[in-house]
C-alpha positions, -999 to +999 in steps of 0.1 A: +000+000+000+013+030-012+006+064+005+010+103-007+010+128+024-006+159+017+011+179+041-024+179+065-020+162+099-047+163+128-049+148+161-082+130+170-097+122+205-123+090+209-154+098+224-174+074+236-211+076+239-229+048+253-212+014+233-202+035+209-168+050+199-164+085+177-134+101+159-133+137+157-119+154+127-107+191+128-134+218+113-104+226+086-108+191+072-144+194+072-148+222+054-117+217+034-132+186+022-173+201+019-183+179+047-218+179+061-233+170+087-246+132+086-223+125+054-212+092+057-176+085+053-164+051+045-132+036+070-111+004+070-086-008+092-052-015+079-018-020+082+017+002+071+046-016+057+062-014+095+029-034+109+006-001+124-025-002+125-040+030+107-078+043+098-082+047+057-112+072+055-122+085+025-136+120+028-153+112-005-183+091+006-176+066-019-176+027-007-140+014-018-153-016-038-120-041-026-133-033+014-160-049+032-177-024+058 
Protein backbone atom coordinates (compact mmCIF):
# COMPACT_ATOMS: atom_id res chain seq x y z
CA UNK A 1 0.00 0.00 0.00
CA UNK A 2 1.33 3.03 -1.17
CA UNK A 3 0.56 6.44 0.48
CA UNK A 4 1.02 10.26 -0.68
CA UNK A 5 0.99 12.81 2.36
CA UNK A 6 -0.59 15.93 1.67
CA UNK A 7 1.12 17.86 4.14
CA UNK A 8 -2.36 17.93 6.55
CA UNK A 9 -2.00 16.23 9.88
CA UNK A 10 -4.68 16.28 12.79
CA UNK A 11 -4.92 14.82 16.08
CA UNK A 12 -8.17 12.99 17.05
CA UNK A 13 -9.70 12.20 20.46
CA UNK A 14 -12.26 9.04 20.85
CA UNK A 15 -15.44 9.83 22.37
CA UNK A 16 -17.40 7.42 23.60
CA UNK A 17 -21.14 7.62 23.86
CA UNK A 18 -22.90 4.76 25.31
CA UNK A 19 -21.25 1.35 23.35
CA UNK A 20 -20.21 3.51 20.86
CA UNK A 21 -16.85 4.96 19.86
CA UNK A 22 -16.44 8.50 17.73
CA UNK A 23 -13.40 10.07 15.95
CA UNK A 24 -13.33 13.66 15.72
CA UNK A 25 -11.89 15.36 12.69
CA UNK A 26 -10.69 19.05 12.76
CA UNK A 27 -13.38 21.78 11.27
CA UNK A 28 -10.41 22.60 8.64
CA UNK A 29 -10.82 19.09 7.20
CA UNK A 30 -14.39 19.42 7.16
CA UNK A 31 -14.76 22.18 5.36
CA UNK A 32 -11.69 21.71 3.36
CA UNK A 33 -13.18 18.55 2.17
CA UNK A 34 -17.31 20.06 1.93
CA UNK A 35 -18.30 17.91 4.72
CA UNK A 36 -21.80 17.93 6.15
CA UNK A 37 -23.25 16.97 8.65
CA UNK A 38 -24.62 13.19 8.60
CA UNK A 39 -22.34 12.48 5.42
CA UNK A 40 -21.16 9.20 5.67
CA UNK A 41 -17.64 8.48 5.32
CA UNK A 42 -16.39 5.14 4.50
CA UNK A 43 -13.16 3.60 6.96
CA UNK A 44 -11.09 0.43 7.04
CA UNK A 45 -8.63 -0.78 9.24
CA UNK A 46 -5.25 -1.47 7.89
CA UNK A 47 -1.84 -2.00 8.16
CA UNK A 48 1.73 0.23 7.15
CA UNK A 49 4.65 -1.59 5.68
CA UNK A 50 6.22 -1.44 9.47
CA UNK A 51 2.86 -3.35 10.92
CA UNK A 52 0.62 -0.06 12.45
CA UNK A 53 -2.46 -0.17 12.50
CA UNK A 54 -4.02 2.98 10.68
CA UNK A 55 -7.76 4.28 9.83
CA UNK A 56 -8.18 4.66 5.70
CA UNK A 57 -11.15 7.18 5.46
CA UNK A 58 -12.24 8.52 2.48
CA UNK A 59 -13.58 12.03 2.84
CA UNK A 60 -15.32 11.20 -0.53
CA UNK A 61 -18.26 9.09 0.62
CA UNK A 62 -17.63 6.57 -1.92
CA UNK A 63 -17.55 2.67 -0.70
CA UNK A 64 -14.02 1.37 -1.84
CA UNK A 65 -15.31 -1.65 -3.75
CA UNK A 66 -12.03 -4.10 -2.58
CA UNK A 67 -13.33 -3.33 1.38
CA UNK A 68 -16.04 -4.90 3.23
CA UNK A 69 -17.67 -2.40 5.80
Amino acid sequence: MKKRFLGIGWRSRIIFKRATAYISINKLVVEGCNLEKGKELYSYLAEDEKGRKIILTYLDGIKANKFKV
